[in-house]
C-alpha positions in Angstrom: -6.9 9.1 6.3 -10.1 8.1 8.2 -13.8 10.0 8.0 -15.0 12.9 10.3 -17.8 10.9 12.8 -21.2 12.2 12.3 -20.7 14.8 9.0 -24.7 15.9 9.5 -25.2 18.7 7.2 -29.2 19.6 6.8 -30.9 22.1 4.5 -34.7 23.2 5.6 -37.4 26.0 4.8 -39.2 27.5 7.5 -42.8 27.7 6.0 -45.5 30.0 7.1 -48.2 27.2 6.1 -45.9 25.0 8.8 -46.9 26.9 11.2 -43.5 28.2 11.7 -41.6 32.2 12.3 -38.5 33.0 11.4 -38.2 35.3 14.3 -39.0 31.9 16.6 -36.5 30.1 14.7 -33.7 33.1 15.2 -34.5 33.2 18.8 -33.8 29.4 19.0 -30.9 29.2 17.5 -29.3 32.0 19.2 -30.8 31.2 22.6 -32.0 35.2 22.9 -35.4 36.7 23.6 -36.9 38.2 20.8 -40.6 40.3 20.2 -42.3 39.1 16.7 -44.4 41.8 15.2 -46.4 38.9 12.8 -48.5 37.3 15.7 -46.9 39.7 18.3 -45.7 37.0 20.8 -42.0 37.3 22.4 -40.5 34.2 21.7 -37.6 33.6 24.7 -34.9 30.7 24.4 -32.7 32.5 27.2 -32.6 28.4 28.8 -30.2 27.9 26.6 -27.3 30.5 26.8 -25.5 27.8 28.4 -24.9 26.1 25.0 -24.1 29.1 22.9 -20.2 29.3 22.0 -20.7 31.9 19.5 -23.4 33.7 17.3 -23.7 36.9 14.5 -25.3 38.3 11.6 -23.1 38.5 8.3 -24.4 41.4 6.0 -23.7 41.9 2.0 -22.7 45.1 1.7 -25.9 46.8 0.3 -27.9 45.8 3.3 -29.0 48.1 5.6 -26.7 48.4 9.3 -29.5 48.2 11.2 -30.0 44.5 10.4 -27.3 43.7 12.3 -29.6 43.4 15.3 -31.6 39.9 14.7 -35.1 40.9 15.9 -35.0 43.8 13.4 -33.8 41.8 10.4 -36.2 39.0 11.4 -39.4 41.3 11.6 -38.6 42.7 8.1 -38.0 39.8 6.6 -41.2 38.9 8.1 -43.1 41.8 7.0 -42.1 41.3 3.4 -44.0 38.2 3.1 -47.7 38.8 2.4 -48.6 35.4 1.5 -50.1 32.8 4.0 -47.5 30.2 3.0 -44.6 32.1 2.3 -41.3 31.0 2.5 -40.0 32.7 5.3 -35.8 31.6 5.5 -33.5 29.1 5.3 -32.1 26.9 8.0 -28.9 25.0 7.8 -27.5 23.2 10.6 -24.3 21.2 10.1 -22.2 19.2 12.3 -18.7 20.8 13.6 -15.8 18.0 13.8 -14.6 16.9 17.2 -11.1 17.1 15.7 -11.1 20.6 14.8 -10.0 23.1 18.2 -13.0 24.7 20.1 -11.4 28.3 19.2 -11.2 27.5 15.4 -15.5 26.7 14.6 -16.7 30.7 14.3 -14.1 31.2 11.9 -14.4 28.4 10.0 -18.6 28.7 9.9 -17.9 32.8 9.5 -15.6 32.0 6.6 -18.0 29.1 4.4 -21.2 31.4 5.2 -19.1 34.6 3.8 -18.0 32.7 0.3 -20.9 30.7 -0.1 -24.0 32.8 1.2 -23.3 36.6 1.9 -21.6 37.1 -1.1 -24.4 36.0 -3.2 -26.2 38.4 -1.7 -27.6 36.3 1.0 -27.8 37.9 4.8 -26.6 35.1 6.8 -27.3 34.5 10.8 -25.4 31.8 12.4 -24.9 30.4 16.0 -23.0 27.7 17.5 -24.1 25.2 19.9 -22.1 23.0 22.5 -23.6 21.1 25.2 -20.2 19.0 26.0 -21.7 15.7 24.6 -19.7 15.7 22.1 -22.4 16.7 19.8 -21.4 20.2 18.6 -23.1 22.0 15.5 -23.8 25.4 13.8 -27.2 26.7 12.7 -27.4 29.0 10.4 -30.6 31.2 8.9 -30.5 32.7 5.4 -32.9 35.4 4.0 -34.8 34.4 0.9 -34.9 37.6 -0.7 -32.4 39.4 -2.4 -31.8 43.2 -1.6 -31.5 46.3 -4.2 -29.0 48.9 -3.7 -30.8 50.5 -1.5 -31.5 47.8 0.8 -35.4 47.0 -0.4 -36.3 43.8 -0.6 -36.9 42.4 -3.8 -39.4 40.4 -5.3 -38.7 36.5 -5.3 -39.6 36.0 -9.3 -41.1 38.2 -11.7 -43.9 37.4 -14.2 -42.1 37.4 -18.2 -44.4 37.8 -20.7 -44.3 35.4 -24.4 -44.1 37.2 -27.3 -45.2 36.8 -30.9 -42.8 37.3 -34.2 -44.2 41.0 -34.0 -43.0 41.2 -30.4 -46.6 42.0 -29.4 -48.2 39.8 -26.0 -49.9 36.8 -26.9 -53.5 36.6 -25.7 -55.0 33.7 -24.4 -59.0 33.1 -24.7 -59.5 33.4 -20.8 -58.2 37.0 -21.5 -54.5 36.7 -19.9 -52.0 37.5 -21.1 -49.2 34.2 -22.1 -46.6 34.6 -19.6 -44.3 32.8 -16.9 -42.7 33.3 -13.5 -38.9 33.7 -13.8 -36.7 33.9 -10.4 -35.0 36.9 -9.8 -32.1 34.6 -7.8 -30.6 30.9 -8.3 -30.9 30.6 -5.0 -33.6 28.0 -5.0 -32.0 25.7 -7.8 -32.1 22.0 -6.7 -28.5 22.1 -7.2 -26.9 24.0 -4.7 -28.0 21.9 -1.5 -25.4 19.6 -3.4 -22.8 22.2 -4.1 -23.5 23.7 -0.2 -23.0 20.7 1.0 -19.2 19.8 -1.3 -18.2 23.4 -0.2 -18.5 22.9 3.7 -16.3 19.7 3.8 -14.2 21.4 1.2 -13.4 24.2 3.9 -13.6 22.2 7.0 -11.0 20.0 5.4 -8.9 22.7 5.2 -9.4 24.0 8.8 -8.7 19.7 9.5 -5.6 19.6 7.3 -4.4 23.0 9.2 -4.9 22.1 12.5 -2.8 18.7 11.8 -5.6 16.5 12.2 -5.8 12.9 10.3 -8.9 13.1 9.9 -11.6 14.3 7.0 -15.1 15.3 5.9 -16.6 13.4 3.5 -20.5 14.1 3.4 -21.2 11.8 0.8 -23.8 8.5 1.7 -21.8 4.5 2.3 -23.0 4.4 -1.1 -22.1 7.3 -3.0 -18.4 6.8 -1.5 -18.4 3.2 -2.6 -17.9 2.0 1.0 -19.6 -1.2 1.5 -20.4 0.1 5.4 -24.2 -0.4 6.2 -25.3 3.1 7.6 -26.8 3.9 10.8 -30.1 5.0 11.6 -31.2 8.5 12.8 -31.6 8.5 16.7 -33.2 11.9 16.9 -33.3 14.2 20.4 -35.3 11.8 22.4 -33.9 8.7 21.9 -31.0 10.3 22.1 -31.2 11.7 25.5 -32.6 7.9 26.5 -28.9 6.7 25.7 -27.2 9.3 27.1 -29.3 8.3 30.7 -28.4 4.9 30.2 -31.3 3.5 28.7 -31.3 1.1 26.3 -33.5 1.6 23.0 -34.0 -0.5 19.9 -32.3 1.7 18.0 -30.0 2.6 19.8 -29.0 -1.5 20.4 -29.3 -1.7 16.5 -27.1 1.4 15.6 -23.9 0.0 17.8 -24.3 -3.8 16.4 -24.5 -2.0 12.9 -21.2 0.0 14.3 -19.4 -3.1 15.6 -20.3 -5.1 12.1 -18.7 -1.8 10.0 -15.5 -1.9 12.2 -15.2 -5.7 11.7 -15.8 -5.7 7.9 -13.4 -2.7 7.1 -10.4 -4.0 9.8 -10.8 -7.3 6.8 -10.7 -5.0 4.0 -8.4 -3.0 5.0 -6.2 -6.1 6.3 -6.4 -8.6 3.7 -5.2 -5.6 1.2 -2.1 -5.2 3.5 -1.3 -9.3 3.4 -1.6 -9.8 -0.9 0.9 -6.6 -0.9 3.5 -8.2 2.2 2.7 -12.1 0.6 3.9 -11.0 -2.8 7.2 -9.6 -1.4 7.5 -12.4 1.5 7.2 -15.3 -1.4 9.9 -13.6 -3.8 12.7 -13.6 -1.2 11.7 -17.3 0.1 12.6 -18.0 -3.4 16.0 -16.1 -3.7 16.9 -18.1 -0.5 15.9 -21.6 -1.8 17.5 -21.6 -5.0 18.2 -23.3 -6.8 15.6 -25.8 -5.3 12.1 -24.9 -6.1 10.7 -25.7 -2.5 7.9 -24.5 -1.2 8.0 -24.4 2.8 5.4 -24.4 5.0 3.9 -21.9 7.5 4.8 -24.5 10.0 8.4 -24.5 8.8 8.5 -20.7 9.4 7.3 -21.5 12.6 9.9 -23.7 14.0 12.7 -22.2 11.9 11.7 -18.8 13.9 11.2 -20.8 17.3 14.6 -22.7 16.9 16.0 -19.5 16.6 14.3 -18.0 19.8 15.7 -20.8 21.9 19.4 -20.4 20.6 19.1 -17.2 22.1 17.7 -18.2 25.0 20.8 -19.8 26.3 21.4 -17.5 28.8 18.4 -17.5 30.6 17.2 -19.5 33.6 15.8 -22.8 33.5 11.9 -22.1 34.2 11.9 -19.1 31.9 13.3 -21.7 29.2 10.5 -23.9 29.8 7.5 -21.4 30.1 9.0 -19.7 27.1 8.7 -23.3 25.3 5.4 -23.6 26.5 4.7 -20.6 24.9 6.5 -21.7 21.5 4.3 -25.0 21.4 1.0 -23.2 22.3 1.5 -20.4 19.3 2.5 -23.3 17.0 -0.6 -25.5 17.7 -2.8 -22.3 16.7 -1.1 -21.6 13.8 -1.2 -25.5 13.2 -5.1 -24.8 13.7 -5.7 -21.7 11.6 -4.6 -23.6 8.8 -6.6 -26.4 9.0 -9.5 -24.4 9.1 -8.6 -22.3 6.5 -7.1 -25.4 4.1 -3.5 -23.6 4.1 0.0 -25.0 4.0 2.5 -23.0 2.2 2.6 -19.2 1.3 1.1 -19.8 -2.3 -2.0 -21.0 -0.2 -2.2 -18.4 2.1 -2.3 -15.9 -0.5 -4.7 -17.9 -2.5 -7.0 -17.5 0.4 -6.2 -13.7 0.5 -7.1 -13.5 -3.2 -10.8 -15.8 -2.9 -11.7 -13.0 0.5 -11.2 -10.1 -2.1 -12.7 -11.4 -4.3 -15.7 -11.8 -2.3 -15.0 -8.0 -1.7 -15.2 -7.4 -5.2 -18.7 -9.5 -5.5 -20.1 -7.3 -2.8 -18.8 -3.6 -4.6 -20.6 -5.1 -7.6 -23.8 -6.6 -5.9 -24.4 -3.2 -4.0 -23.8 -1.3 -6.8 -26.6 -3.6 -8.8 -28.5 -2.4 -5.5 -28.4 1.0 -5.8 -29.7 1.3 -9.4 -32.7 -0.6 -8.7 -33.2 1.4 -5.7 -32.9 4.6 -7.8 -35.3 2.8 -10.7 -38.4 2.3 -7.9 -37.8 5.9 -6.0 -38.1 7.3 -9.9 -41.5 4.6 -10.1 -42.7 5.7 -7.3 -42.2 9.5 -7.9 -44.4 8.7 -11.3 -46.9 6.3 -9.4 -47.4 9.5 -6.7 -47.4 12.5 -8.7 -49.5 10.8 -12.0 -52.8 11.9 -10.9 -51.3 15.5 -10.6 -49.8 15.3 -13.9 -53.0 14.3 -15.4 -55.0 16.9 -13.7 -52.6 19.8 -14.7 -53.8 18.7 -18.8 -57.3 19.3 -18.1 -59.5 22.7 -17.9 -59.2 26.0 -19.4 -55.9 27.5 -20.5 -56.1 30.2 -16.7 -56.9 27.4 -14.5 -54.4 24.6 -16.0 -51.7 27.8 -15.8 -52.8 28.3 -11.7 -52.8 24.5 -10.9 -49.1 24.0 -12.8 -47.6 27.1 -10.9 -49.3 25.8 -7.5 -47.7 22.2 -8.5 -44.4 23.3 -10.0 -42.0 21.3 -7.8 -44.1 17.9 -8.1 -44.7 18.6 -11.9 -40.8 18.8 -12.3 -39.9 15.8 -9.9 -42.7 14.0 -12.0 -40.8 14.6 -15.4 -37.5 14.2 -14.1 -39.1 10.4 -13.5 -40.3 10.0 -16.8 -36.8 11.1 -18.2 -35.5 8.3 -16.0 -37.7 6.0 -17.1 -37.4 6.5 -20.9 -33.6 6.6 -20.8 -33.6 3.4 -18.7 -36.5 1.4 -20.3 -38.6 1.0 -17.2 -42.2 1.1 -17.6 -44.8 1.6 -14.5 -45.6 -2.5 -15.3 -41.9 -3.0 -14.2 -42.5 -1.9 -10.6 -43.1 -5.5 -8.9 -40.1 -7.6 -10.7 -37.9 -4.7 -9.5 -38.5 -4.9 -6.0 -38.6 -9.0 -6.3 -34.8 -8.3 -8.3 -34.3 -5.8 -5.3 -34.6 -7.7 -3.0 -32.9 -11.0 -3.9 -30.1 -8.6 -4.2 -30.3 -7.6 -0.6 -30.2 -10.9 0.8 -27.0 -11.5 -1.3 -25.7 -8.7 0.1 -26.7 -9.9 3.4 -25.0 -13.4 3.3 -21.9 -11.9 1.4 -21.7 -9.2 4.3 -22.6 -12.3 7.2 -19.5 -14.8 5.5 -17.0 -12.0 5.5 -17.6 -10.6 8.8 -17.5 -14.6 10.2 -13.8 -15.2 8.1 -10.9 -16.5 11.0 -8.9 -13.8 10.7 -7.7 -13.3 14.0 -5.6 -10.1 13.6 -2.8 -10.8 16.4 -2.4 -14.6 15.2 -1.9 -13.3 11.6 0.5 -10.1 13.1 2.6 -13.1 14.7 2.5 -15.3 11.5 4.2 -12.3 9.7 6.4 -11.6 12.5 7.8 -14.8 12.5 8.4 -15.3 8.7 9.8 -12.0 8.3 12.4 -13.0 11.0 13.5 -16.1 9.2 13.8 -14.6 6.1 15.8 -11.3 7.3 18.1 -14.1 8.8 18.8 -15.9 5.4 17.8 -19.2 7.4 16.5 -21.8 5.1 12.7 -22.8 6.1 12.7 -26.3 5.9 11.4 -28.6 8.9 14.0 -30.7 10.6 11.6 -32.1 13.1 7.5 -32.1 13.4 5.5 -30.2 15.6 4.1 -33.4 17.0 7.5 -34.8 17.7 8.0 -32.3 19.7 5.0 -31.9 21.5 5.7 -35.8 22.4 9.1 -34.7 23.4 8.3 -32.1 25.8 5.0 -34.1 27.3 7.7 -36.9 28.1 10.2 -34.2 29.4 7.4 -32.9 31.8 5.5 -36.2 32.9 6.3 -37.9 36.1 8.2 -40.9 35.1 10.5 -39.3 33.3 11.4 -36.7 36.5 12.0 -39.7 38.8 14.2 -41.2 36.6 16.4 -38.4 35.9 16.3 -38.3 40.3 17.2 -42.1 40.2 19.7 -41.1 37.6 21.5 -38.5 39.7 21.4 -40.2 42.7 22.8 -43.5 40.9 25.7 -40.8 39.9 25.8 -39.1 43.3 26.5 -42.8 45.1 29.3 -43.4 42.4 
């Protein structure tokens, strides 16, 4: 079962402080013309009607009807905000899988969005885009807020205040009161982009596995899946549209050599797997047919066993298809004859030997990239502490109100700046350790470089090794013993004599000596 091509699945925030409208972002996505009453500019994306398969608004059932219309719902959820950087929405856009039918994405995206978003409580607005580039993809826009029976929109979090063994408010000497901000949804826990994210290939796969196709959605990174594949990099819209007008980019040139190396190192994976398994089997009936001799043939024994057999039944068949057919034979057993020079194998036992030593480089690359990805995780957590210190420190000095405004303001960095330190204790690592983990890092990379390089360079040649099989499965489904009667040499002597000209004019001389008679 192969991977869905491009499984893009992105979670943003449309910010206020960005610069950025939700009512702009709606009208985007759903290519309409739409009035915002914040800055009171109509924002119009009619252009692009053309790409719009399908669009709508999904409600929970305690929201009011009339936000079923997307400039309405947009403007409210725009007027709830009061705050200059307010959150506004969320945006989700997520690839669609070529191998799905056209008539089957608005249900699928209708169906995730109902289970994961609306009935949470979320209002979802969604539209589908298709240019016919092979490029289509849903957007999605969810409200922030939560709704009360009534339809009002809630507060995001709500301020809980500590209290003493007496249950009686704790006072603070700026005068406050001891408190902290609680939210009134999960809906912002770090967690869910994850569990988003598991639940949309979870569903596509079963739209894929509906639909018949092969194929399957697997969102997960090269290195989370445990695929040693080197990912691509981004291309975004305008190098994009460079490549689709025929223009060649750097990136573009450096995402299809990365392509061509990927299909090259899993067509060896996948192929030396599928020669240990047929070796094994091909070994143990060579040795039921040469008992009670331990004898280990050759390849090339195969070879002319299988080629002996070819021209017995060739005895019907003219004279110059005999001899091209020969030709043929002589010219497939000098490769093999070749392949296994280069790659120092006689018998079976070597050939599999071989397989074994290319796994096992296999195996040395899974272990090196996993060695990788720990000490890339160490240095993102060193960084995340070398970056957010300075905050850290600052949020442990002033008075008791201010040090409560700065940590509230900093909440996100002061949590990503923990979750470092919890790293870092649990794994040892001191800020020191930075510099010998990028040196280790690297050294690592360039292993993974050369491992990758002297794989991807192994002379495999898939149809050589198809014919190798071919040929030794033939001879051993025809009980034929494998055991050379005469050399490959011998015979390409034989048929160079055969074919050069002294030998023609005296098989003329010969038959003219018997036509006289």
């Amino acid at each position: 079962m192969t991977s869905v091509a491009c499984p893009h699945f992105d979670v943003s925030i449309r910010q206020r402080s960005k610069g950025q409208s939700a009512v702009a972002g709606a009208a985007y996505m759903s290519a309409e013309k739409l009035f915002s009453e914040y800055d009171q500019r109509t924002k119009n994306f009619c252009y692009k009607q053309k790409e719009i398969v399908a669009k709508g608004i999904l409600l929970p059932p305690n929201a009011p009807r009339e936000y079923s219309d997307r400039q309405t719902l947009w403007n409210a959820v725009e007027a709830s905000e009061k705050q200059w950087n307010a959150q506004l929405a969320r945006s989700i856009i997520m690839a669609l899988p070529r191998e799905l039918p056209a008539d089957q994405y608005e249900s699928l995206v209708r169906e995730y969005c109902m289970e994961q978003f609306v009935s949470k409580g979320m209002v979802a607005d969604y539209a589908i885009h298709d240019k016919g580039d092979g490029n289509p993809h849903a957007h999605v826009m969810l409200t922030m807020r939560a709704l009360d029976e009534q339809g009002k929109w809630l507060p995001k979090g709500k301020r809980v205040y500590v209290l003493d063994e007496n249950g009686e408010r704790i006072k603070l000497p700026s005068g406050d009161y001891k408190s902290y901000k609680v939210r009134t949804t999960d809906w912002d826990n770090p967690g869910n982009c994850e569990r988003w994210r598991t639940a949309w290939a979870d569903t596509t796969n079963r739209y894929l596995e509906r639909a018949g196709a092969d194929v399957r959605l697997d969102l997960r990174s090269y290195e989370r899946q445990g695929v040693d594949l080197v990912p691509t990099v981004h291309m975004g819209p305008v190098v994009t549209y460079l490549e689709q007008q025929g223009i060649c980019t750097e990136i573009g040139q450096y995402n299809e050599e990365i392509k061509q190396f990927n299909r090259v190192l899993h067509s060896l994976k996948s192929r030396l797997a599928s020669l240990k398994k047929w070796l094994a089997e091909a070994i143990r009936k060579t040795a039921e047919i040469m008992k009670p001799e331990p004898y280990q043939p050759s390849l090339m024994e195969y070879i002319q066993v299988f080629q002996n057999l070819r021209r017995a039944g060739r005895a019907d068949w003219g004279k110059k298809a005999r001899q091209t057919a020969g030709i043929n034979d002589l010219k497939f057993a000098a490769q093999v004859q070749f392949f296994m020079q280069e790659a120092g194998i006689s018998t079976l036992h070597d050939f599999n030997e071989f397989v074994c030593k290319q796994q096992e480089s296999f195996t040395q690359l899974d272990d090196v990239g996993k060695a990788i990805r720990k000490k890339q995780t160490a240095l993102k957590h060193l960084d995340t502490f070398q970056r957010l210190k300075p905050i850290s420190d600052k949020s442990k000095r002033g008075m008791g109100f201010i040090r409560k405004q700065y940590a509230e303001k900093h909440q996100q960095e002061l949590n990503e700046f923990a979750k470092a330190v919890r790293y870092m204790n649990a794994n040892g690592i001191k800020a020191a350790d930075h510099e010998r983990i990028a040196n280790e890092l690297q050294q690592l990379l360039d292993e993974q470089s050369q491992l990758r390089a002297s794989l991807a360079e192994q002379n495999v040649d898939p149809d050589l090794i198809d014919r190798i099989r071919y040929c030794v499965d033939t001879v051993i489904k025809a009980g034929e013993e494998p055991r050379q009667r005469e050399s490959i040499r011998a015979q390409l002597n034989e048929s160079q004599r055969r074919n050069s000209p002294n030998h023609n004019q005296r098989q003329a001389v010969q038959r003219q000596t018997v036509f006289q008679k």
